[in-house]
TIFIZA-498148 format. One line per 2 residues: number of its first residue (from 1); for each residue x, y, z of C-alpha. Coordinates in pm, 1 decimal, m for minus. Layout:
# residues N
NUM) X:Y:Z  ...
END
This chain:
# residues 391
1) 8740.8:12656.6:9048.4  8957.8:12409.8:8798.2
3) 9285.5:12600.0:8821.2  9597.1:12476.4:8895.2
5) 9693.2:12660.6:9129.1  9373.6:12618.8:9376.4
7) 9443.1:12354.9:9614.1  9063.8:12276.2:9598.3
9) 8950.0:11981.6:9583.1  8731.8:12057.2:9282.2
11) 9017.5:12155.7:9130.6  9257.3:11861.9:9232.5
13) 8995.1:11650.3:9103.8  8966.0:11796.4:8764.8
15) 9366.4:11802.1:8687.5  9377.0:11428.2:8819.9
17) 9056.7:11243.5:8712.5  9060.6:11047.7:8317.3
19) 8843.3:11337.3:8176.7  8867.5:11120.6:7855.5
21) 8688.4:10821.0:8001.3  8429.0:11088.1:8221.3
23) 8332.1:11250.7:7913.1  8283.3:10876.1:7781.7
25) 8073.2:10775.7:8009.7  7810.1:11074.6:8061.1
27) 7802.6:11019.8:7646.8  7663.9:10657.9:7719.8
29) 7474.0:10800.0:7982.8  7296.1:11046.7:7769.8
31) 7259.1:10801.5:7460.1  7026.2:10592.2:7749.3
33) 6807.6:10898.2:7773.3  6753.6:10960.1:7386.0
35) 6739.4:10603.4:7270.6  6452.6:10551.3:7616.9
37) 6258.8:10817.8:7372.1  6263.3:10565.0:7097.6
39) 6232.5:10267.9:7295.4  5986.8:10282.8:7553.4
41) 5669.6:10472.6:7451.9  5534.0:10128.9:7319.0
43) 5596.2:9934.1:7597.7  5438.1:10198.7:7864.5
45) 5129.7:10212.7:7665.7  5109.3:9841.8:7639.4
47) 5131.5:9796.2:8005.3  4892.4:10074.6:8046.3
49) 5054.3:10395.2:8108.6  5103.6:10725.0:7929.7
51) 5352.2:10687.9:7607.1  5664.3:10864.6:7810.7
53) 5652.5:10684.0:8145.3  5967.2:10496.8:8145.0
55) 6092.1:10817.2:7959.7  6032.4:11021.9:8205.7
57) 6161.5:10846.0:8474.1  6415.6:10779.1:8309.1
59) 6557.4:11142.9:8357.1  6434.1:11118.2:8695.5
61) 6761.2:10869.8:8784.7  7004.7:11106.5:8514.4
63) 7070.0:11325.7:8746.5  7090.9:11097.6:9062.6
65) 7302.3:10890.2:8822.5  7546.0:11175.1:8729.6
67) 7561.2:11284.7:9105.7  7670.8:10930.3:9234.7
69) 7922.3:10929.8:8953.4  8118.6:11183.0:8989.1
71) 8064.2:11176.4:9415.0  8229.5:10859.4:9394.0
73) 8539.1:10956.1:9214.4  8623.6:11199.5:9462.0
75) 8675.6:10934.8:9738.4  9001.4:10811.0:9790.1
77) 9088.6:10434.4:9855.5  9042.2:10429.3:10199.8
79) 8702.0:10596.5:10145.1  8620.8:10380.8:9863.8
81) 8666.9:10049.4:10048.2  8462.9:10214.4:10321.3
83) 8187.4:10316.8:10111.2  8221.1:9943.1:9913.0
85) 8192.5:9797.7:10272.7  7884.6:9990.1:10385.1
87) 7695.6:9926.0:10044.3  7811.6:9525.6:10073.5
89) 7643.6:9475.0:10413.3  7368.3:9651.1:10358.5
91) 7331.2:9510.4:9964.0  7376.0:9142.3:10130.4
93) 7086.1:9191.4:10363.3  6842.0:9296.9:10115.3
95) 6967.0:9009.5:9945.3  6872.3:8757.3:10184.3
97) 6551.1:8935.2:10259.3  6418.9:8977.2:9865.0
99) 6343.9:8546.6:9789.1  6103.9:8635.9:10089.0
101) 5932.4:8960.5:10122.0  6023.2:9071.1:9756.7
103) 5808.0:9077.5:9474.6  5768.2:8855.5:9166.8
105) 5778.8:8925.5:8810.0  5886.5:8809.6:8484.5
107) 5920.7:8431.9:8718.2  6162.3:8557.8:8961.5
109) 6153.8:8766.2:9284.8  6436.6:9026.2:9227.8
111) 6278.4:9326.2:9347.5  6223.5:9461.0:9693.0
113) 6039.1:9791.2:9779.5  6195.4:10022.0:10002.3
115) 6019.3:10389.1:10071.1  5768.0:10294.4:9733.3
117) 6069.1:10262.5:9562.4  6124.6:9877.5:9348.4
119) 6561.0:9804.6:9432.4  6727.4:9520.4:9291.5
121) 6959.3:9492.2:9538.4  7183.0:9224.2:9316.8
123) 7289.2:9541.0:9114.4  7461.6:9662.9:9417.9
125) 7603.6:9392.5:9513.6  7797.1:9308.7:9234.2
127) 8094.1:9627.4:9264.6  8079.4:9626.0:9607.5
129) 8179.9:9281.3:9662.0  8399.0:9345.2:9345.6
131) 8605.9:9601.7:9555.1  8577.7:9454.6:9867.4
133) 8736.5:9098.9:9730.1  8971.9:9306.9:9576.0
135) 9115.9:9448.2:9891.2  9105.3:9076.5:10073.6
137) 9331.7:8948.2:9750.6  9552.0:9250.1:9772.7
139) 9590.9:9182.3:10128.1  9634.3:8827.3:10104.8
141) 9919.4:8883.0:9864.8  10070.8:9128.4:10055.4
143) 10065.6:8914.3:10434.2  10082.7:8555.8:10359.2
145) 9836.9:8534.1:10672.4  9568.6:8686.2:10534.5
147) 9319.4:8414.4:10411.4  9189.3:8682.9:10201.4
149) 9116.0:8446.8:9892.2  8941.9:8184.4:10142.7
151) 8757.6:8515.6:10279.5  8607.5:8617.5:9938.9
153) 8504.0:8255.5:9825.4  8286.1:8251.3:10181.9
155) 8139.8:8597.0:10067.2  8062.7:8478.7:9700.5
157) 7904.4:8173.4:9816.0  7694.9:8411.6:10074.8
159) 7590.4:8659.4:9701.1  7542.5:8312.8:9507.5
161) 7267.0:8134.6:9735.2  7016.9:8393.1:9750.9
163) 7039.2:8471.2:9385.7  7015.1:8133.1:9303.9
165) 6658.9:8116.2:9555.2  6533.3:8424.0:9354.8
167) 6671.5:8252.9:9086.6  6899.0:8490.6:8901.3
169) 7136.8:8275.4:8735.3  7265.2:8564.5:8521.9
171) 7399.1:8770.9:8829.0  7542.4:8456.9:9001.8
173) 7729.9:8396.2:8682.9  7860.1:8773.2:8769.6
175) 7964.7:8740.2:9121.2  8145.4:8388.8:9002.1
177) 8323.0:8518.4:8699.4  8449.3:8845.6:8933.0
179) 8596.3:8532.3:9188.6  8779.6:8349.5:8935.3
181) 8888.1:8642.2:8774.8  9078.7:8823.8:9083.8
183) 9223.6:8425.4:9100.5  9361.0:8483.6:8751.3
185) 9465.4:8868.8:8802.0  9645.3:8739.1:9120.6
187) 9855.3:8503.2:8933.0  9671.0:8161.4:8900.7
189) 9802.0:7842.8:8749.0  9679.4:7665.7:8476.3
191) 9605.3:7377.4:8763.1  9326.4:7589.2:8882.5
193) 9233.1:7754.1:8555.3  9141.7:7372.2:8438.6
195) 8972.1:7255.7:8788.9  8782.9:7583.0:8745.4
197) 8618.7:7541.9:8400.5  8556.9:7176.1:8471.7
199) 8367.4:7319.3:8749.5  8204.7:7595.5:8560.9
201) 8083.7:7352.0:8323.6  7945.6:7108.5:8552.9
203) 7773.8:7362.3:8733.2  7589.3:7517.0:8385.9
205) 7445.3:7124.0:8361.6  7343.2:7126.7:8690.3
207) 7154.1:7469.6:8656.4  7015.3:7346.7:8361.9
209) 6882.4:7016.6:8557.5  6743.9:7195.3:8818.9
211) 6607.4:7514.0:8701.6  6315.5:7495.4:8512.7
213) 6325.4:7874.4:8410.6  6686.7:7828.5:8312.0
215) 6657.4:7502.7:8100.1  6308.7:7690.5:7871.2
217) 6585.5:7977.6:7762.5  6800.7:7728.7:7679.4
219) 6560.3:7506.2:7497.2  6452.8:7797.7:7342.9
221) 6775.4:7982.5:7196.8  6878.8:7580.7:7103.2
223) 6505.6:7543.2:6926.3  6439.0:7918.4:6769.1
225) 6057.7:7799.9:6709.5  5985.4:7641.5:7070.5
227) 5800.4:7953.9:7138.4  5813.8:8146.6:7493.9
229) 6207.8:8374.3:7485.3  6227.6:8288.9:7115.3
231) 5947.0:8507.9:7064.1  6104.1:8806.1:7230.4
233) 6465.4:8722.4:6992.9  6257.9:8717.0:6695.1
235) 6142.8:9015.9:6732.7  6443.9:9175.9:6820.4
237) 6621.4:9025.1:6514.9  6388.7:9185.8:6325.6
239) 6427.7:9504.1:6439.5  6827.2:9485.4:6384.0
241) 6738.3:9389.5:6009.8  6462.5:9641.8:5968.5
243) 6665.4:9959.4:6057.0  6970.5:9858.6:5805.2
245) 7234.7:10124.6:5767.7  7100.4:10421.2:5841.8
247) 6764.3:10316.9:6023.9  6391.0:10420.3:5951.8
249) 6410.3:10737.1:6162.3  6240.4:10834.8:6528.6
251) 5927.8:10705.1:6568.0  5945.1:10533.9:6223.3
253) 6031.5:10148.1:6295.8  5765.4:9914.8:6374.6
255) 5969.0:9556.0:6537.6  6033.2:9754.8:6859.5
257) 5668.4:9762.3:6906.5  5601.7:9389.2:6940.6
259) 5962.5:9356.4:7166.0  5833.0:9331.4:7544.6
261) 6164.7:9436.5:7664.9  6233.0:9704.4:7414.0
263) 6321.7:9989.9:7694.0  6551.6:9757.5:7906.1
265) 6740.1:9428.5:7776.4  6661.5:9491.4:7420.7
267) 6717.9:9849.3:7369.5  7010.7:9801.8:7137.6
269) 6791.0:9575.8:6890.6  6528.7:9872.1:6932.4
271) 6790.1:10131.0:6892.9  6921.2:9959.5:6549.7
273) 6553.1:9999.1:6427.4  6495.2:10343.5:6475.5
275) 6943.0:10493.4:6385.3  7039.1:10164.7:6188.8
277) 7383.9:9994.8:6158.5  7571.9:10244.7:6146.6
279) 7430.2:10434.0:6497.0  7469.6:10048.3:6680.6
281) 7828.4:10020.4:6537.7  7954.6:10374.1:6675.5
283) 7750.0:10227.8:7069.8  7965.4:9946.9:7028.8
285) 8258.0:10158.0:6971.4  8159.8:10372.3:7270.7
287) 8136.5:10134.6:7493.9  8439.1:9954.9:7363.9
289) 8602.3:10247.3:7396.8  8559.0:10268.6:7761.1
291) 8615.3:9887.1:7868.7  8993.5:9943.7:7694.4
293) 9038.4:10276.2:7833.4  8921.7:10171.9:8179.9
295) 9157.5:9808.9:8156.5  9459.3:10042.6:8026.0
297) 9468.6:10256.2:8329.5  9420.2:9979.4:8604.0
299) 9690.8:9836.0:8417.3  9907.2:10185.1:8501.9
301) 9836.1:10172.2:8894.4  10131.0:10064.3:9080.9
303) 9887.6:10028.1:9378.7  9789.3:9649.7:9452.0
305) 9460.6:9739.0:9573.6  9366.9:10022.3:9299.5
307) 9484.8:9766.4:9035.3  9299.1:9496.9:9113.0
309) 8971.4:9675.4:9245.5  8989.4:9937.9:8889.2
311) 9054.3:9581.9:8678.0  8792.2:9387.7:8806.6
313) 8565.2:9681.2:8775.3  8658.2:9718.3:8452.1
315) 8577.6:9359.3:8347.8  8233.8:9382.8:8526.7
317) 8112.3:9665.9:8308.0  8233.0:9470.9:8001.8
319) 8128.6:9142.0:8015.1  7800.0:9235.4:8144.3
321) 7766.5:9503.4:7781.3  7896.5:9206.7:7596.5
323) 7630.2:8998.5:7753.0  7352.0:9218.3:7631.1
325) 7503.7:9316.6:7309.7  7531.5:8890.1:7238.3
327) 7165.5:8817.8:7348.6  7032.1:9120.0:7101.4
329) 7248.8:8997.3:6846.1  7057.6:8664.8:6937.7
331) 7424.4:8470.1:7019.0  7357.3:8355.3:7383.0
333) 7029.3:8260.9:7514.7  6871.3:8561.2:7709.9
335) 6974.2:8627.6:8049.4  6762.5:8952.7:8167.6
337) 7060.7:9151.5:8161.2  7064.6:9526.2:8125.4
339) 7332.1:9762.2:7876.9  7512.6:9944.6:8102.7
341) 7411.1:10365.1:8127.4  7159.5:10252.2:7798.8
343) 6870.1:10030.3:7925.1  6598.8:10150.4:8160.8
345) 6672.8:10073.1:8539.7  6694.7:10344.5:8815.5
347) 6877.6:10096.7:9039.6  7079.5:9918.1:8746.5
349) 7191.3:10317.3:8667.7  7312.3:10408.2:9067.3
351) 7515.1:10070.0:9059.6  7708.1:10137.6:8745.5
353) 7732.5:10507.9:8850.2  7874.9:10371.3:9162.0
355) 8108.6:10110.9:9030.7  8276.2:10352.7:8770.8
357) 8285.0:10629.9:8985.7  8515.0:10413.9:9185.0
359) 8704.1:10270.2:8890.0  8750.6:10693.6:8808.8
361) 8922.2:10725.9:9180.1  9127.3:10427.9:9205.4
363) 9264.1:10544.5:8877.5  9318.4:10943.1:8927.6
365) 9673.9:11041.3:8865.8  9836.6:10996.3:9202.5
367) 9858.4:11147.1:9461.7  9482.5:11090.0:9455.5
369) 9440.1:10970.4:9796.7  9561.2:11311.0:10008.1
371) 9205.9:11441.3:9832.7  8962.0:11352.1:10123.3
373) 9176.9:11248.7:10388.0  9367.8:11543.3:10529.5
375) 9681.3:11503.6:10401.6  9851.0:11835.8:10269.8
377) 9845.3:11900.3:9886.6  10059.3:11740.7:9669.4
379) 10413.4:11945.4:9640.7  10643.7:11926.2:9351.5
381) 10946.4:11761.1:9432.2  10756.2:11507.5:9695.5
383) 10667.4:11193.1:9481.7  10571.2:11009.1:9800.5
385) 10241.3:10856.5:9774.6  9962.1:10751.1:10038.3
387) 9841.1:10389.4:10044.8  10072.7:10282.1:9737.1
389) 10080.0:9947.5:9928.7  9681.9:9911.5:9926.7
391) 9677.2:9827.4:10251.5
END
């Protein structure tokens, strides 16, 4: 099936994918389903279910999760800015449809049931626009005609409204940062750099003017005994101290029990509880490991499109686990974010399946895009590649 000689596509896949940064990632993936053991008995029983709920269906999404993963990083680019196309539009209505017919919780309506089935459709949204605003820069640089940059601030805005009526601040933050940072990828001056963090700024006051929900988390990481998210920090603190370096064992700490969000935002704090230090250190690491990796070889594409769509994929993945990682380590004020692959989420899971499943095609050793789209199999002596030019 994986040999070299077999023109398969199994086996073209194998001898071109980063089997390095595959391995990587099912590691994080299967680090979510031991540390959802540790961290979510507690919280199913408080909210009324048996101990292993969340566990439980936790594995339920593993193997959808693994699936999506590796189906993605068989597409090639044409494939992959169809499929990033398809899940945009259909992401984008859900959207606009969630403020309305979706349900509430934790103060904001994020979640819409399709088939019995709570979606966030925000997770989608986030790579799919990702890729798709990387093709309209790529364009754009390619055929000065192309308002491809004008294009992709239209769609932003179009991601940014409805999150802001849910309100999910946190995500809009995500779908602005991924803007400005295809500006700075595609060469922007230090002009725009300054207009745009004068604007960043001036927007955080604004947000913090007019959204109630926003300002308490503020007031509350500013003021650690103001009550309401503080409570939820403290507690998470404590379970970072109470592990130390070696942690008290499965089962053994007690802090996780009192965190509400133990199984999803806070699972690292819950995680250092129950392994210690040491155990949080070497999750770090792994997921360090992969940002660099995954940066490093959209930094080797010599396609416009695979570069910038891999890169901006990359930094998605990161800044979001650096988000998490801050608010458990009780730096930034909490922003309901999940750890990538680690915190409970079936829809969080499929997205980040999704998005590096595509960051593992765009950056398959070329010629990765004859797999999928008819072209003969790559013959020695014919360095020619398909869609080199991104378009």
């Amino acid at each position: 099936m994986f040999s070299r000689e077999k023109k398969t596509l199994i086996a073209e896949w194998w001898w071109t994918i980063d089997r390095t940064l595959l391995a990587a990632l099912i590691a994080l993936l299967l680090v979510g389903v031991a540390l959802s053991f540790a961290a979510s008995p507690p919280v199913a029983v408080r909210l009324g279910y048996s101990p292993y709920h969340f566990v439980m269906r936790h594995i339920v999404f593993f193997i959808p999760t693994i699936i999506v993963l590796i189906g993605a990083s068989l597409l090639n680019e044409r494939l992959a800015r169809f499929a990033a196309l398809f899940t945009f539009v259909g992401s984008l209505i859900l959207l606009w449809a969630t403020p309305f017919i979706g349900f509430e919780a934790n103060g904001a309506s994020r979640w819409i049931i399709i088939f019995g089935q709570s979606i966030q459709p925000s997770e989608f949204i986030k790579p799919s626009y990702a890729l798709i605003a990387a093709w309209l820069f790529s364009l754009s640089m390619q055929q000065k005609e192309v308002p491809g940059k004008i294009i992709s601030f239209i769609l932003a805005g179009l991601i940014i409204i409805p999150l802001l009526m849910q309100p999910d601040l946190g995500q809009s933050f995500l779908v602005g940062v991924t803007f400005f940072a295809l500006l700075f990828l595609a060469g922007l001056s230090w002009f725009w750099i300054f207009l745009l963090f004068g604007v960043s700024a001036t927007s955080g006051f604004g947000a913090y003017l007019f959204f109630p929900h926003f300002a308490r988390r503020i007031d509350g990481f500013i003021n650690q005994r103001s009550g309401g998210p503080s409570y939820q920090v403290e507690k998470a603190l404590q379970s970072l101290l109470e592990g130390g370096w070696f942690g008290r064992g499965p089962g053994e700490a007690t802090a996780k029990n009192y965190i509400p969000d133990a199984h999803a935002d806070y699972v690292f704090s819950a995680a250092a509880g129950e392994f210690g230090i040491i155990f949080s250190l070497m999750l770090a690491s792994l997921i360090g490991f992969i940002i660099i990796r995954s940066l490093s070889n959209a930094q080797n594409q010599t396609g416009l499109f695979a570069r910038l769509g891999a890169s901006i994929l990359a930094i998605q993945f990161g800044l979001q686990s650096i988000i998490n990682l801050a608010v458990n380590l009780n730096l930034m004020p909490s922003k309901g974010m999940t750890l990538p692959f680690v915190s409970y989420g079936g829809t969080s899971m499929l997205a980040i399946a999704f998005s590096m499943g595509i960051l593992l095609s765009l950056t398959r050793k070329k010629p990765h895009e004859r797999l999928l789209s008819g072209l003969p199999p790559y013959q020695k002596g014919n360095n020619k590649m398909a869609g080199v030019s991104g378009k």
